[in-house]
BAZA-555059 format. One line per 2 residues: their letters; for each residue z, x, y of C-alpha. Coordinates in steps of 0.001 Angstrom, whole numbers. Each point is the difference from the previous one (the first is absolute). Layout:
BEGIN
a	Z X Y | ...
***
This chain:
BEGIN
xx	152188 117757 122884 | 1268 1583 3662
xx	3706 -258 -978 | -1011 2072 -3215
xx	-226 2485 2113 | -4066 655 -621
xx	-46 2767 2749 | 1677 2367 -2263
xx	-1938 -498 -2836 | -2211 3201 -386
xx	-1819 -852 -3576 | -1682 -3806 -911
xx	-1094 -366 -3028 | -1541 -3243 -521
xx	-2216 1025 -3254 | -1173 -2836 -2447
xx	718 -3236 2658 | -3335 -1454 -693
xx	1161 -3282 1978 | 523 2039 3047
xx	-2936 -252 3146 | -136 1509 2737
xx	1493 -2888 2132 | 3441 1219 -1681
xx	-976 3494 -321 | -137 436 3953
xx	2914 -2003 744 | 1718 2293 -2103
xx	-1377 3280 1002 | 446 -344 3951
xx	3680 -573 -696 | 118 3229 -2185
xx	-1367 2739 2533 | 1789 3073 -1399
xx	-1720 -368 -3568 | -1011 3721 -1145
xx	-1452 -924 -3289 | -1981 -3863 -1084
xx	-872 -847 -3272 | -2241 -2874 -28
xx	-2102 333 -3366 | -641 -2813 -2093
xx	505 -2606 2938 | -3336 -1351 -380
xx	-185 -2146 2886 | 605 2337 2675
xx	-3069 737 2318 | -898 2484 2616
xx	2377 -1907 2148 | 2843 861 -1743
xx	-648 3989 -174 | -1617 -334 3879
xx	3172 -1598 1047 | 2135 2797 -1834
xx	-1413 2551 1402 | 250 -995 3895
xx	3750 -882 -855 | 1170 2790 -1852
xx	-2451 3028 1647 | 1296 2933 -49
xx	2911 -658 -2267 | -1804 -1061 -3049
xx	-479 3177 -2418 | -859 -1748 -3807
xx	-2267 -3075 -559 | -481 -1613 -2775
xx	-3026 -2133 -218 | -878 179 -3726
xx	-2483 -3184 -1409 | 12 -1878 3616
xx	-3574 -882 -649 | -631 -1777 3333
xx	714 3244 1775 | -3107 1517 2112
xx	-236 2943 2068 | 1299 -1982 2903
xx	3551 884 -1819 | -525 3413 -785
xx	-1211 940 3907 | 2702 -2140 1255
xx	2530 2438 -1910 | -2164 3174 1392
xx	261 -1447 3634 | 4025 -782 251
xx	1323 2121 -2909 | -413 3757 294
xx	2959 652 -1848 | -1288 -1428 -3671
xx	565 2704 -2748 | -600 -2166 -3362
xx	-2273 -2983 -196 | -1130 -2306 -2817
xx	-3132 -1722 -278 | -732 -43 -3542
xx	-2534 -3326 -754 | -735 -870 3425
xx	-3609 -998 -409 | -980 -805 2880
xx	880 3063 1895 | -2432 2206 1032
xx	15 3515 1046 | 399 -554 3382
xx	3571 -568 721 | 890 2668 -2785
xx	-1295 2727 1693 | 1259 -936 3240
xx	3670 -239 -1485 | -881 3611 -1382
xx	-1154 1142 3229 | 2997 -1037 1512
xx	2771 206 -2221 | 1288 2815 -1970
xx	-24 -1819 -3380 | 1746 1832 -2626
xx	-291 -2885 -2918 | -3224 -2441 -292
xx	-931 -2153 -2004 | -3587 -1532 4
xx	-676 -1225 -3602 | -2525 -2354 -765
xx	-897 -498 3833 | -3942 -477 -1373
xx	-1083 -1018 3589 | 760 3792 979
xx	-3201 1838 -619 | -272 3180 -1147
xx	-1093 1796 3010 | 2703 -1805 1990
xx	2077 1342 -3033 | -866 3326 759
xx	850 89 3771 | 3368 -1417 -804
xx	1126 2607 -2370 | -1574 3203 2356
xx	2051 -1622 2916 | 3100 -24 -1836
xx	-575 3041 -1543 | -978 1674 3570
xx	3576 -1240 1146 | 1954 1973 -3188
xx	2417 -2913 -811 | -830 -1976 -2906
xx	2419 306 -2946 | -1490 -2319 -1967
xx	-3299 -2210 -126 | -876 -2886 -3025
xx	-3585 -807 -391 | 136 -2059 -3199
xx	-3118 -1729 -623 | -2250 1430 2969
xx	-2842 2806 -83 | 483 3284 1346
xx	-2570 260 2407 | -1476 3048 540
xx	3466 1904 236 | 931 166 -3609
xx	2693 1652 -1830 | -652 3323 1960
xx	466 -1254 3145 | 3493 -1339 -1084
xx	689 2948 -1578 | -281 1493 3877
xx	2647 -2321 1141 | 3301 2700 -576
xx	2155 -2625 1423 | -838 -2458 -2424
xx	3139 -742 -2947 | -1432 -3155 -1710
xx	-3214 -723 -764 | -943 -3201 -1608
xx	-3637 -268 -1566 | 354 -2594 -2357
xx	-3333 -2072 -1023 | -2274 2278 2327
xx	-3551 6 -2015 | -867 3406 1524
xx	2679 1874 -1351 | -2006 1821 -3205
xx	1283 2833 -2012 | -1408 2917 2352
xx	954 -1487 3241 | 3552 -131 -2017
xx	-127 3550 -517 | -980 813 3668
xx	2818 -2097 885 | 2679 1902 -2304
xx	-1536 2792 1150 | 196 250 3332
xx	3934 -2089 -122 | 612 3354 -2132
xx	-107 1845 3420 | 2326 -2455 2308
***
């Protein structure tokens, strides 16, 4: 793998290799210190050591993860990424249940995350929910946000609304969306 020249590679993509653990995983990863962007959805297998490891290699230089269905995943991960990568901008943690708030809001608090992705994370209360979506919304960059399958919280669609930064919104499966909060929501994106 060193004489493939795995310093210069800048985006790993390892989606889908559900034989893959985290023994290989790291092996890999320290040799590949310059990756900007890591796609490791659907490799079931990886653990917080994997995504821990990641982070305290690539730091600063990681900007895109990709974390998608890694169901062993706790908030050890997501804090890990808040301590050692500032620099994060789009993050995907879509079916991650056993995340909890915790580490999301600390990657919000620290990063300037313009694209997130937190579907079906049902370990991530509502309240905790709430926090995370004022914090990015206090910092002005999110683009886009995908809450498939998860409640509102007390924010709702007017609170989204209020997010004139926001480009994509993705509210698929989410119970309180009803036909006046729909409205409210049209009406206030009529004003952005």
């Amino acid at each position: 793998f060193k004489s493939l020249g795995a310093r210069s590679i800048t985006e790993l993509i390892l989606k889908e290799c559900s034989n893959l653990q985290d023994k290989g995983f790291v092996e890999m990863i320290r040799r590949c210190p310059n990756v900007k962007s890591l796609d490791v959805s659907w490799s079931f297998k990886l653990t917080d050591l994997a995504i821990i490891t990641a982070s305290e290699t690539l730091g600063e230089t990681l900007e895109e993860i990709h974390c998608t269905e890694l169901t062993l995943l706790t908030c050890a991960s997501t804090l890990s990424l808040a301590q050692w990568c500032p620099n994060i901008r789009k993050a995907s943690f879509d079916s991650c249940v056993k995340l909890d708030g915790s580490g999301l809001i600390k990657l919000a608090e620290t990063c300037c995350i313009e694209h997130l992705k937190v579907s079906f994370c049902y370990k991530v209360p509502a309240p905790s929910l709430d926090i995370l979506i004022t914090t990015l919304k206090a910092k002005g960059c999110l683009k886009s946000l995908e809450l498939m399958g998860d409640t509102l919280g007390d924010f709702g669609p007017e609170f989204l609304a209020s997010c004139r930064s926001l480009t994509h919104l993705f509210l698929s499966g989410v119970k309180e969306i009803t036909d006046e909060k729909f409205k409210t929501l049209c009406s206030e994106l009529g004003d952005v």
